[in-house]
SETOR-946396 format. One record per residue (C-alpha): residue in one letter; x negated, y, z negated; residue number from 1. Coordinates in nm, 2 decimals. Layout:
<pts>
> A / X / Y / Z / NUM
...
</pts>
This chain:
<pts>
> X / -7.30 / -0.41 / -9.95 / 1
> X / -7.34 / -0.74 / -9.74 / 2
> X / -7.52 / -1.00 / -9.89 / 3
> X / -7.74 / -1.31 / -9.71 / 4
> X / -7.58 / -1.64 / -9.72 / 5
> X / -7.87 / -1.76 / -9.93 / 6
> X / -7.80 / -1.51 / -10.23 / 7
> X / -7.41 / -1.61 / -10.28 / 8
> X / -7.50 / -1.94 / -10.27 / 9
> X / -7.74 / -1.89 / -10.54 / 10
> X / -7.45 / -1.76 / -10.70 / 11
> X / -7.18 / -1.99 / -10.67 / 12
> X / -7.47 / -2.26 / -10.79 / 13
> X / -7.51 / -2.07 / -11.08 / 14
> X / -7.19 / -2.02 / -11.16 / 15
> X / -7.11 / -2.36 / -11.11 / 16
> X / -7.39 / -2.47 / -11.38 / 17
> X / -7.24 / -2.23 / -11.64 / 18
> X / -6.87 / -2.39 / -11.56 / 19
> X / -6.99 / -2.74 / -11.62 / 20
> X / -7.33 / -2.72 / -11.85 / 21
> X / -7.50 / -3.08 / -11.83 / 22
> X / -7.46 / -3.29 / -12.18 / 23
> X / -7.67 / -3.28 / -12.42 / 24
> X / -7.93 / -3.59 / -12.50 / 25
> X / -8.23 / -3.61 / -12.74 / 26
> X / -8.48 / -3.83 / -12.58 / 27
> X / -8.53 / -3.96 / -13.03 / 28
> X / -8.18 / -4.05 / -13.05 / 29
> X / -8.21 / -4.20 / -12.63 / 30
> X / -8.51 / -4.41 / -12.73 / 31
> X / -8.36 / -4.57 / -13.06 / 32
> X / -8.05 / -4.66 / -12.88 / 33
> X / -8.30 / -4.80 / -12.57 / 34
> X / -8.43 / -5.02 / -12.81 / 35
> X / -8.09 / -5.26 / -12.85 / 36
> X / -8.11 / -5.49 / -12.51 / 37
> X / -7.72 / -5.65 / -12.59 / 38
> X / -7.57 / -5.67 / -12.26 / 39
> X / -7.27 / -5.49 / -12.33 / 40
> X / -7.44 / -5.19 / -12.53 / 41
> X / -7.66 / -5.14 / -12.26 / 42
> X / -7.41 / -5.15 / -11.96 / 43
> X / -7.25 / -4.84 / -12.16 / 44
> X / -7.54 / -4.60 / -12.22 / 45
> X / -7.66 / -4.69 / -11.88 / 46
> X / -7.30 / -4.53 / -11.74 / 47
> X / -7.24 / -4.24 / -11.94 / 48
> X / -6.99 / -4.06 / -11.73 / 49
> X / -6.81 / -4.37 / -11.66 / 50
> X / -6.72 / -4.43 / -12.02 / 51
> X / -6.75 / -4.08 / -12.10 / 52
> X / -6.95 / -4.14 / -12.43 / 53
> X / -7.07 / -3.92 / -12.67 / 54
> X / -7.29 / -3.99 / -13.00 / 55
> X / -7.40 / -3.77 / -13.29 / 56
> X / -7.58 / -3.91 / -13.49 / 57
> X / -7.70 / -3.73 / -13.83 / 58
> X / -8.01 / -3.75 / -14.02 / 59
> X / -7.98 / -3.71 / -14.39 / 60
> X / -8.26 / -3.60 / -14.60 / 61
> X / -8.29 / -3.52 / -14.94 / 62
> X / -8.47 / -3.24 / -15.15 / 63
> X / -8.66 / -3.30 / -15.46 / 64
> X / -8.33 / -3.16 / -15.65 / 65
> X / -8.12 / -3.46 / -15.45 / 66
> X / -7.94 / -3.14 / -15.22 / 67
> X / -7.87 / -3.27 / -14.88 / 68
> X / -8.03 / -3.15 / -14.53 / 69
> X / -7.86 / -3.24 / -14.20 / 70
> X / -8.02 / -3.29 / -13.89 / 71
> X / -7.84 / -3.35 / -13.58 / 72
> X / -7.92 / -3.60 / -13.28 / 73
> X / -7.71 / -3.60 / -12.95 / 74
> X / -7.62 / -3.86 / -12.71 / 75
> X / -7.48 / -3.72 / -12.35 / 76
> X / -7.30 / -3.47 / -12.59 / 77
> X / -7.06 / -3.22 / -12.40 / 78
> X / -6.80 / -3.02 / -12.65 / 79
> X / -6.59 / -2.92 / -12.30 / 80
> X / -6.59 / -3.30 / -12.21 / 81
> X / -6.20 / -3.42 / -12.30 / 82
> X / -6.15 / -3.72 / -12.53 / 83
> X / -5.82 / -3.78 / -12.66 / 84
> X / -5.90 / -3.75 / -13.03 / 85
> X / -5.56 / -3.97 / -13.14 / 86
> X / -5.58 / -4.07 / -13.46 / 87
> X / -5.91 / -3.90 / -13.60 / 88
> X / -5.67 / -3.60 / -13.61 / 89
> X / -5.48 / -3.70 / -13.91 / 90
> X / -5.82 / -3.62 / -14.16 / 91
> X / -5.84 / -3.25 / -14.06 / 92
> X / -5.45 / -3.25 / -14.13 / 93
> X / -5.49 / -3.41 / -14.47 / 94
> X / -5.73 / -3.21 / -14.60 / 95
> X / -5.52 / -2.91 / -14.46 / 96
> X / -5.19 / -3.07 / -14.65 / 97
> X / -5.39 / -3.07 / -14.96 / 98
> X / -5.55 / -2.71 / -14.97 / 99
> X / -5.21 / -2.55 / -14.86 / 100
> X / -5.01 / -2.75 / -15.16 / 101
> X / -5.29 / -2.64 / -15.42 / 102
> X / -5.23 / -2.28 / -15.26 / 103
> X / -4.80 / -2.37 / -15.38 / 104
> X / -4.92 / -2.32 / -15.75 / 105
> X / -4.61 / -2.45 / -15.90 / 106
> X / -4.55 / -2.66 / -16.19 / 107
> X / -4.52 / -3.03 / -16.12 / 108
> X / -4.58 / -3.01 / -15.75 / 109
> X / -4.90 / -3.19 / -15.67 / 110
> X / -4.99 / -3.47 / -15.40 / 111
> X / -4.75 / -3.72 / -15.65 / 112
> X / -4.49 / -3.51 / -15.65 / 113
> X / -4.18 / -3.68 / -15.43 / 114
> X / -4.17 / -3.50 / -15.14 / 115
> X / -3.82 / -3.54 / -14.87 / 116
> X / -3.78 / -3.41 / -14.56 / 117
> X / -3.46 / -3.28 / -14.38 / 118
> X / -3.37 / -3.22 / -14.02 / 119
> X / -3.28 / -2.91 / -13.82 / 120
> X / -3.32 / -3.04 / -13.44 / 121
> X / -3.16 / -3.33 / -13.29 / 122
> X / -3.51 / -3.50 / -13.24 / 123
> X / -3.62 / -3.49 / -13.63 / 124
> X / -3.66 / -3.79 / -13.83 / 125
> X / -3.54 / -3.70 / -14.19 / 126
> X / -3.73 / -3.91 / -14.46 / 127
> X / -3.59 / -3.97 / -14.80 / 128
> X / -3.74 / -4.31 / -14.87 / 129
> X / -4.12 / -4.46 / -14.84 / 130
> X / -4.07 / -4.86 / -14.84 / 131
> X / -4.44 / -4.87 / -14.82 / 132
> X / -4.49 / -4.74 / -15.20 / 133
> X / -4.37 / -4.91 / -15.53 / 134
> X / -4.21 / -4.62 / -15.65 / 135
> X / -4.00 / -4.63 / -15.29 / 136
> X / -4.02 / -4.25 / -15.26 / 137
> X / -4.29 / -4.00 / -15.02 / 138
> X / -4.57 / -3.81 / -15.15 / 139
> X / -4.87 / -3.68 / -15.00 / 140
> X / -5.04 / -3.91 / -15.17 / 141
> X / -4.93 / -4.18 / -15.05 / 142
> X / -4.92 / -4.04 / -14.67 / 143
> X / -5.31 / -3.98 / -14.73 / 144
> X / -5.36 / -4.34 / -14.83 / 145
> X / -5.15 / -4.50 / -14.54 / 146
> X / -5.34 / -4.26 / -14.31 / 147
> X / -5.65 / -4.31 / -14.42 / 148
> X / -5.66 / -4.71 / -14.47 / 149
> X / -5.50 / -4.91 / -14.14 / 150
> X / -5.40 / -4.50 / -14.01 / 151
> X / -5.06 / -4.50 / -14.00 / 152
> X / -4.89 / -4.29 / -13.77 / 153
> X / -4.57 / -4.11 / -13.98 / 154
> X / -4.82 / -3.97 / -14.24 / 155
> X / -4.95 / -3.74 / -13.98 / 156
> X / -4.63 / -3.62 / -13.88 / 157
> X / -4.53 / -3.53 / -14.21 / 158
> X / -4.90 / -3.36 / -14.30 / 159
> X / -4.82 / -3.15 / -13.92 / 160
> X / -4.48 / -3.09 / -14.05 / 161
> X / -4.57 / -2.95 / -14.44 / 162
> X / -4.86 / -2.74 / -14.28 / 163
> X / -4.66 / -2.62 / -13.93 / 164
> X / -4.80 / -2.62 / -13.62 / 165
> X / -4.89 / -2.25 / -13.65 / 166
> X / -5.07 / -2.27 / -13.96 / 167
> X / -5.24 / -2.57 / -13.88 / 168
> X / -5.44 / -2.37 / -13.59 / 169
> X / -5.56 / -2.06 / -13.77 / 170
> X / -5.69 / -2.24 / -14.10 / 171
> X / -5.86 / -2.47 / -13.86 / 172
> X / -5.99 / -2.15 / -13.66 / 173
> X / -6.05 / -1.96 / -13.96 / 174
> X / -6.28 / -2.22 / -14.09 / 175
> X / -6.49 / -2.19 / -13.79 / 176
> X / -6.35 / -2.45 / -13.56 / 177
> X / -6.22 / -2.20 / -13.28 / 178
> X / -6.18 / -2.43 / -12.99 / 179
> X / -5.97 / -2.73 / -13.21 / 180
> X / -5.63 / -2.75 / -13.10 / 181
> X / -5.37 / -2.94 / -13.24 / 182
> X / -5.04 / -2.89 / -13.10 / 183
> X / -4.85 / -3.27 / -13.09 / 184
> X / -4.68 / -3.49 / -13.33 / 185
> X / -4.70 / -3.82 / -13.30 / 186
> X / -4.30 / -3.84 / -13.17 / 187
> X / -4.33 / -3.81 / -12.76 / 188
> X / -4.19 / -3.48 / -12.80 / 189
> X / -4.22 / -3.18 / -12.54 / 190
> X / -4.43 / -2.92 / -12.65 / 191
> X / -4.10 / -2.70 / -12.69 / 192
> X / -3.98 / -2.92 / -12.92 / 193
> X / -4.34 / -2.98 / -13.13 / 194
> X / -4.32 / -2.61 / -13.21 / 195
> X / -4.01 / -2.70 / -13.46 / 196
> X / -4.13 / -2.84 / -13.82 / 197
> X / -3.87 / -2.99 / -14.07 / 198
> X / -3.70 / -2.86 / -14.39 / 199
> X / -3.88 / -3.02 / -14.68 / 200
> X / -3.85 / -3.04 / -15.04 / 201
> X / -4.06 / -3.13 / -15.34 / 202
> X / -3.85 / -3.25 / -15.60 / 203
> X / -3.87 / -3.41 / -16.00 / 204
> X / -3.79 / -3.78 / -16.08 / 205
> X / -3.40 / -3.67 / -16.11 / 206
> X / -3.38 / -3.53 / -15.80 / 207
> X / -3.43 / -3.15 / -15.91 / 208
> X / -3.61 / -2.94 / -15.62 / 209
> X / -3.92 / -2.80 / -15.75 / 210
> X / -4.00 / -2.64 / -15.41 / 211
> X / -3.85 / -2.56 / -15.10 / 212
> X / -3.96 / -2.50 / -14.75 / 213
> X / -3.73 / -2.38 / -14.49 / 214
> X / -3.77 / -2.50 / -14.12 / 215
> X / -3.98 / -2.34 / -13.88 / 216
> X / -4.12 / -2.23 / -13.53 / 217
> X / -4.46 / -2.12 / -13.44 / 218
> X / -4.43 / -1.82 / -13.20 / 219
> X / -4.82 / -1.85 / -13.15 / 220
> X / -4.95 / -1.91 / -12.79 / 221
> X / -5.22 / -2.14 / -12.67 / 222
> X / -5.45 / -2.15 / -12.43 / 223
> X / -5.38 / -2.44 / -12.16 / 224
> X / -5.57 / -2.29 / -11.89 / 225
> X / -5.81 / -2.55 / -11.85 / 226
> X / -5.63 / -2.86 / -11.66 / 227
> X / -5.77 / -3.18 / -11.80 / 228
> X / -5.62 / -3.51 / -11.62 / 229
> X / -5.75 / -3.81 / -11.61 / 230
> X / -5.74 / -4.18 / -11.42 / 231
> X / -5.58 / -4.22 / -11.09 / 232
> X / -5.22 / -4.33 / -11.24 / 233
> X / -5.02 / -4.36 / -11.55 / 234
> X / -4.70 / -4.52 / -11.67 / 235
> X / -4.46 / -4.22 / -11.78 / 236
> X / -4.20 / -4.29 / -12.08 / 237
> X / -3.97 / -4.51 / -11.83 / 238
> X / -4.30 / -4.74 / -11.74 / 239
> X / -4.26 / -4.61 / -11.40 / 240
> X / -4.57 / -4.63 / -11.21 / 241
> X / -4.72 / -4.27 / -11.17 / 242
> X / -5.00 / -4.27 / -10.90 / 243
> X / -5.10 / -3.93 / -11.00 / 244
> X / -5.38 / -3.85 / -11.31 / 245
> X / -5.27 / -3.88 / -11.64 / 246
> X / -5.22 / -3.51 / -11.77 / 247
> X / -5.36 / -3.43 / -12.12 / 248
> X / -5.39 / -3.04 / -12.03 / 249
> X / -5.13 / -3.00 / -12.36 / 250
> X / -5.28 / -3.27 / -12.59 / 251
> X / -5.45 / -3.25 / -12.91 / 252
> X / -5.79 / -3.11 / -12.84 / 253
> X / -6.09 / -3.15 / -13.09 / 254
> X / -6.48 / -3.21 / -13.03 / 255
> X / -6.65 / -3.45 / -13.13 / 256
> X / -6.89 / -3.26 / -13.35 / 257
> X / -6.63 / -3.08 / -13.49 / 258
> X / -6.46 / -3.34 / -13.66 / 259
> X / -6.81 / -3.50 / -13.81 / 260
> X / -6.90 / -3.09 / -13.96 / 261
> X / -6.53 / -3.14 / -14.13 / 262
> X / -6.59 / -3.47 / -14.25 / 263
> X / -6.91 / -3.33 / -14.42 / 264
> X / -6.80 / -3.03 / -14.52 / 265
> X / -6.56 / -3.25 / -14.72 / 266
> X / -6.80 / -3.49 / -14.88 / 267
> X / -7.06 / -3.25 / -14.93 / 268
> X / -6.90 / -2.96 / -14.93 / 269
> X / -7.22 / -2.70 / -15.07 / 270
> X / -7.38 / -2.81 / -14.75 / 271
> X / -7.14 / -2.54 / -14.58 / 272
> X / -7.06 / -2.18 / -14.61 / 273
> X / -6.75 / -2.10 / -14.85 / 274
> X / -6.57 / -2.03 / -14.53 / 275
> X / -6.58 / -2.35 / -14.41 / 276
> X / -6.48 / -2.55 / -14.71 / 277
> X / -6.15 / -2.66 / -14.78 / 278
> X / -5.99 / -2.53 / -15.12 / 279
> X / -5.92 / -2.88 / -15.30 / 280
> X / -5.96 / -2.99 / -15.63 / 281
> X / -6.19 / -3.19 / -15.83 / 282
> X / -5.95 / -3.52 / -15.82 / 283
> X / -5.85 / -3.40 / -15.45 / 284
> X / -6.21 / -3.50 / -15.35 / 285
> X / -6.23 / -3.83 / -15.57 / 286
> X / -5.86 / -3.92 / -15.42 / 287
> X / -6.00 / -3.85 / -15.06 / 288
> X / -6.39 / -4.00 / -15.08 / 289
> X / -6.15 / -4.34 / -15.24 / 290
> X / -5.92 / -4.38 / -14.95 / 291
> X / -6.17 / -4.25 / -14.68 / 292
> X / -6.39 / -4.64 / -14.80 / 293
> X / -6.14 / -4.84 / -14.97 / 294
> X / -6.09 / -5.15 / -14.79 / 295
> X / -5.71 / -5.26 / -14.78 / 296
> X / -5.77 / -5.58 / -14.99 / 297
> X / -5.84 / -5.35 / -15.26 / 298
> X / -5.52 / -5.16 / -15.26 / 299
> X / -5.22 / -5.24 / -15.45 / 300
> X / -5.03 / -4.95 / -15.31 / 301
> X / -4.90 / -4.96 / -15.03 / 302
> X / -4.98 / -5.37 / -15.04 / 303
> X / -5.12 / -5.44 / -14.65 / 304
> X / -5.18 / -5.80 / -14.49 / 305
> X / -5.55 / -5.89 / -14.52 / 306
> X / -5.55 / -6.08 / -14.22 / 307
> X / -5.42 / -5.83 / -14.03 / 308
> X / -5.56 / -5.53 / -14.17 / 309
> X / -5.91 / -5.66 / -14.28 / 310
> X / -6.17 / -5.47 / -14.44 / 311
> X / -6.35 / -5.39 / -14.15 / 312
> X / -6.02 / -5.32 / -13.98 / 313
> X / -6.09 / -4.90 / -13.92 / 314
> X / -6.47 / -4.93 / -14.00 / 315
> X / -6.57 / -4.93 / -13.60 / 316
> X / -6.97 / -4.93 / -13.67 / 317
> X / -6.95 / -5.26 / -13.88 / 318
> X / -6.63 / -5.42 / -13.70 / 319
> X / -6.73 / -5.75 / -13.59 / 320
> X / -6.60 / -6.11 / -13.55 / 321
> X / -6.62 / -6.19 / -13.94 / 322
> X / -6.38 / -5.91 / -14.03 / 323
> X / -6.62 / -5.87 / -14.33 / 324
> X / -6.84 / -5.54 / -14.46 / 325
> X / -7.18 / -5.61 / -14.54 / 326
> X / -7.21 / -5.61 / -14.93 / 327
> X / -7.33 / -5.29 / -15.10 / 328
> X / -7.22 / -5.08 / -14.85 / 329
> X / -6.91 / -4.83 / -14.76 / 330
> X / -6.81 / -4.63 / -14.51 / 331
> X / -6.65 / -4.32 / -14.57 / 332
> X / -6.46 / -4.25 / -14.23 / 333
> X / -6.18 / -4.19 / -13.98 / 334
> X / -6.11 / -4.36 / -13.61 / 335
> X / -5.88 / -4.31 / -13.37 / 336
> X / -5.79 / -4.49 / -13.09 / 337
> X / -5.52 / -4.39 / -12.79 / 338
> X / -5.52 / -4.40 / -12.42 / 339
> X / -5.83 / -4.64 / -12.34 / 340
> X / -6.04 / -4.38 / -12.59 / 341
> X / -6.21 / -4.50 / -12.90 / 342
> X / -6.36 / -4.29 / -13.18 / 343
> X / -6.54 / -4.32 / -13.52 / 344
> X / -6.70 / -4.04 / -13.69 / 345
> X / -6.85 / -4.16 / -14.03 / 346
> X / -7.08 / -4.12 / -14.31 / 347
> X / -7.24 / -4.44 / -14.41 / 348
> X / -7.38 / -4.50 / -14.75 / 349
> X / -7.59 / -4.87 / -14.83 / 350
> X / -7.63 / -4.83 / -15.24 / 351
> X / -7.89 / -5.12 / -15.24 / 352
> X / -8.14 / -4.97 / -14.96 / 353
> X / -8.09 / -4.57 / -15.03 / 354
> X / -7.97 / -4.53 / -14.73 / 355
> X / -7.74 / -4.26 / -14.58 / 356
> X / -7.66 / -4.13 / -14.26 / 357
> X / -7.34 / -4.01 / -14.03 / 358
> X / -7.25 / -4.12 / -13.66 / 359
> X / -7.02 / -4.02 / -13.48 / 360
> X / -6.95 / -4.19 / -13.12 / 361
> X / -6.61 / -4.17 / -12.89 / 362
> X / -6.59 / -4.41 / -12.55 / 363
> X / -6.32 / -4.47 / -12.29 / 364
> X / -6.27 / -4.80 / -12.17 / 365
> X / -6.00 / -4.81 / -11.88 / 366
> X / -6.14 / -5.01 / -11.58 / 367
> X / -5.78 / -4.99 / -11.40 / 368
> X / -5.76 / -4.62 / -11.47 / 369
> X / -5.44 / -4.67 / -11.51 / 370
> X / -5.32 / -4.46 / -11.87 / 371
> X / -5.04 / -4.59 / -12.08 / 372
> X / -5.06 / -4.94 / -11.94 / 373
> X / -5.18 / -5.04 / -12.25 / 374
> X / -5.51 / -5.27 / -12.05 / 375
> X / -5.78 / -5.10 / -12.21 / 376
> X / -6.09 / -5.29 / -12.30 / 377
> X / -6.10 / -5.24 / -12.64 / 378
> X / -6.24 / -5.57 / -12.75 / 379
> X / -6.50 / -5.64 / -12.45 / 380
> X / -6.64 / -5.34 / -12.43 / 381
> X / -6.53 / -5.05 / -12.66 / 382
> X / -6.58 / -5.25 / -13.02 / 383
> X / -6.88 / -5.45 / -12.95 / 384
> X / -7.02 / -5.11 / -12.85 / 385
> X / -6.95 / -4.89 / -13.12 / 386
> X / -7.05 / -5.21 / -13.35 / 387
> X / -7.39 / -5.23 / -13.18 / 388
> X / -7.43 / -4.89 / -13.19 / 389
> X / -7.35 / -4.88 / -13.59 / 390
> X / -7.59 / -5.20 / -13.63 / 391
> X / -7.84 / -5.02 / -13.42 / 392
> X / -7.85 / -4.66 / -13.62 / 393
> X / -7.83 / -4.83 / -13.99 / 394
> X / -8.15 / -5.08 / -13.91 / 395
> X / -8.34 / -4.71 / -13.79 / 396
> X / -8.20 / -4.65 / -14.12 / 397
> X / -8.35 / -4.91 / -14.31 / 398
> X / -8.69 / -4.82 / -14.18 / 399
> X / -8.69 / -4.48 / -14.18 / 400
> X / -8.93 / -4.29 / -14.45 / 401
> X / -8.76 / -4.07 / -14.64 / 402
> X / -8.94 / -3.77 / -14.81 / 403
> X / -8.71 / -3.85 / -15.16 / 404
> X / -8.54 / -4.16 / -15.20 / 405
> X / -8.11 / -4.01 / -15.20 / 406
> X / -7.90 / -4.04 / -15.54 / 407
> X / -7.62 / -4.17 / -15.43 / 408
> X / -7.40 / -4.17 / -15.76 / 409
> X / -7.11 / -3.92 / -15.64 / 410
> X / -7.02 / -4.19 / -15.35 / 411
> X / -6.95 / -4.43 / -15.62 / 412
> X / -6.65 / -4.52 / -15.66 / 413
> X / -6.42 / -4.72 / -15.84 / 414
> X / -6.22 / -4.87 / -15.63 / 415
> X / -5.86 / -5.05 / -15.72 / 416
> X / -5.81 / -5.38 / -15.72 / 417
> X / -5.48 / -5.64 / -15.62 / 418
> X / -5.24 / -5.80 / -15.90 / 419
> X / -5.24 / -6.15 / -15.84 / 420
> X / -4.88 / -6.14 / -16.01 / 421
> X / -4.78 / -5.88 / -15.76 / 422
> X / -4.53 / -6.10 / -15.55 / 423
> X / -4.39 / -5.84 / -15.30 / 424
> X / -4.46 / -5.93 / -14.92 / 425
> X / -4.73 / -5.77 / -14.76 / 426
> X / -4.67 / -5.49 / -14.50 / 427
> X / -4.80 / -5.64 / -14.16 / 428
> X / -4.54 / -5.46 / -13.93 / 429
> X / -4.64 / -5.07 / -13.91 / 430
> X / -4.67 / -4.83 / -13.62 / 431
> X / -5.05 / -4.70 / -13.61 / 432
</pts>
């Protein structure tokens, strides 16, 4: 049968809407953010697709009983629109490392427990030493720390490589995150070679192996069928001009909204079905809600520069010129930031006003779009504007009527504190 122009053109219309659905935007969250006038703020929400920004931000009330209800709020929201997720990828992974070494169930291995790892393939990196750690030797604990406080970049290739790239994908599916997909270390490999994982070994404090893992190769597939490039040239591994889009088809893949449902379903896990939760113990959630808000001037071990690494260094919604966090407050979070893209996706907690709330917000800043020319506008534009957008959110906060006041008592933590006596230099130099 022959159909009129007119109907196949309905049609390919609505086929096209399904293939690229418009983001989502609450006109409550649009009209709180309308409110902030900064220049800069304002130029950003005013050109969505430009930046390609997202926001969720997530209302937090409390029952009579202090159990938590979430409520979610969306700024030009779009799970299918790419962001390179960089370094926000290394909480998902150290949750996994965690759950699959409680799953080892053998005597003296836990997240202290030295861990080494071998080599198999001519582009491995063994590691047999950690210089960042007093007792000079890797453990998951200490990978979780350096990832989590200035985000360090080996930690994550040694949570990929414990877990394996295979593995890694079906817990994450299996917990209901079907469209995550993490398929790169953080080593410029091909994704051939990010298939292979190391040889590891947990061992005792005279060198005795406690456990052993063999090397390995994930025969699962992945779906790249959706092409995802991006800007108009990049620099390639030579710094060779490219004048052709940057290609993150085989990336790390990850939605925004994703990542903040993991981050809750680790701080609050009841607030989830038993599916989703991750299978840690009690002292794996009080290590992880410590490093997720210490500041670096409170940690001994590893023993960071302040000046560099400040305590507002990875706290993006309260980042600004005094380096300082407001007092009473912490911020229990992960950021990445790669490629002209910025991301924070938090749950912040002010103990003096009862106030709670998470936000989550990504943004590209790359007026040259040019990728890997490392000219992104980070400080103009990208951290004033997830600053403004943290200050703007937590004064809402402040405001905001709550139907019971929050207790707030398991996000208290004691946090360590620096030796004065300690005399070794302070680690300034690290790749994150």
């Amino acid at each position: 049968m022959r159909y009129p122009v007119l109907v196949w053109l309905i049609v390919a219309n609505g086929l096209l809407t399904v293939l690229s659905a418009q983001p989502k935007t609450d006109s409550f969250l649009a009209q709180i953010l309308n409110g902030n006038k900064n220049a800069v703020f304002q130029e950003v929400l005013q050109h969505p697709d430009k930046y390609r920004l997202q926001i969720v931000y997530t209302q937090i009330n409390r029952d009579k009983k202090n159990r938590p209800s979430f409520t979610n709020y969306f700024f030009h929201y779009d799970s299918l629109l790419y962001f390179n997720p960089a370094s926000t990828v290394k909480m998902p992974l150290a949750f996994l490392a965690l759950e699959k070494l409680n799953g080892l169930h053998r005597n003296g291995v836990n997240k202290y427990t030295t861990i080494l790892f071998d080599s198999s393939q001519p582009w491995q990196r063994p590691l047999y030493n950690d210089t960042t750690a007093i007792s000079g030797k890797p453990s998951l604990a200490q990978f979780i720390k350096r990832a989590f406080l200035i985000s360090e970049n080996d930690p994550y290739n040694r949570f990929y490589q414990f877990i394996g790239q295979g593995e890694i994908n079906r817990n994450l599916h299996q917990k209901g995150y079907a469209d995550v997909r993490i398929t790169r270390q953080f080593l410029g490999l091909t994704p051939e070679q990010n298939r292979y994982t190391n040889a590891l070994r947990f061992v005792d404090a005279e060198g005795n192996t406690l456990y052993e893992q063999p090397p390995a190769y994930n025969k699962d597939s992945f779906d790249f069928s959706r092409v995802i490039k991006i800007g108009k040239a990049h620099l390639d591994r030579n710094d060779s001009l490219i004048n052709e889009p940057f290609d993150f088809t085989p990336h790390n893949n990850i939605s925004l909204e994703d990542l903040r449902q993991i981050l809750q379903s680790v701080l609050f896990p009841q607030s989830v079905t038993a599916t989703q939760r991750f299978h840690l113990t009690r002292d794996d959630y009080r290590f992880l809600y410590r490093y997720l808000s210490q500041f670096p001037s409170e940690t001994p071990d590893p023993k960071y520069d302040t000046a560099t690494f400040y305590d507002s260094y990875v706290k993006f919604f309260f980042r600004d010129s005094t380096h300082r966090m407001p007092p009473n407050m912490r911020v229990f979070n992960k950021v990445g930031w790669a490629y002209g893209f910025l991301t924070d996706v938090s749950y912040v907690v002010d103990f003096k006003n009862k106030v709670e709330f998470m936000l989550a917000a990504t943004l590209y800043v790359n007026s040259d779009e040019i990728l890997n020319d490392n000219k992104y506008e980070y400080e103009s534009i990208g951290h004033p504007f997830l600053y403004q957008l943290g200050q703007t959110i937590y004064q809402y906060e402040l405001k905001r009527k709550r139907p019971y006041m929050p207790k707030l008592s398991a996000f208290k933590i004691k946090y360590e504190s620096r030796d004065p006596k300690d005399v070794r230099p302070s680690l300034r130099d690290v790749d994150n």
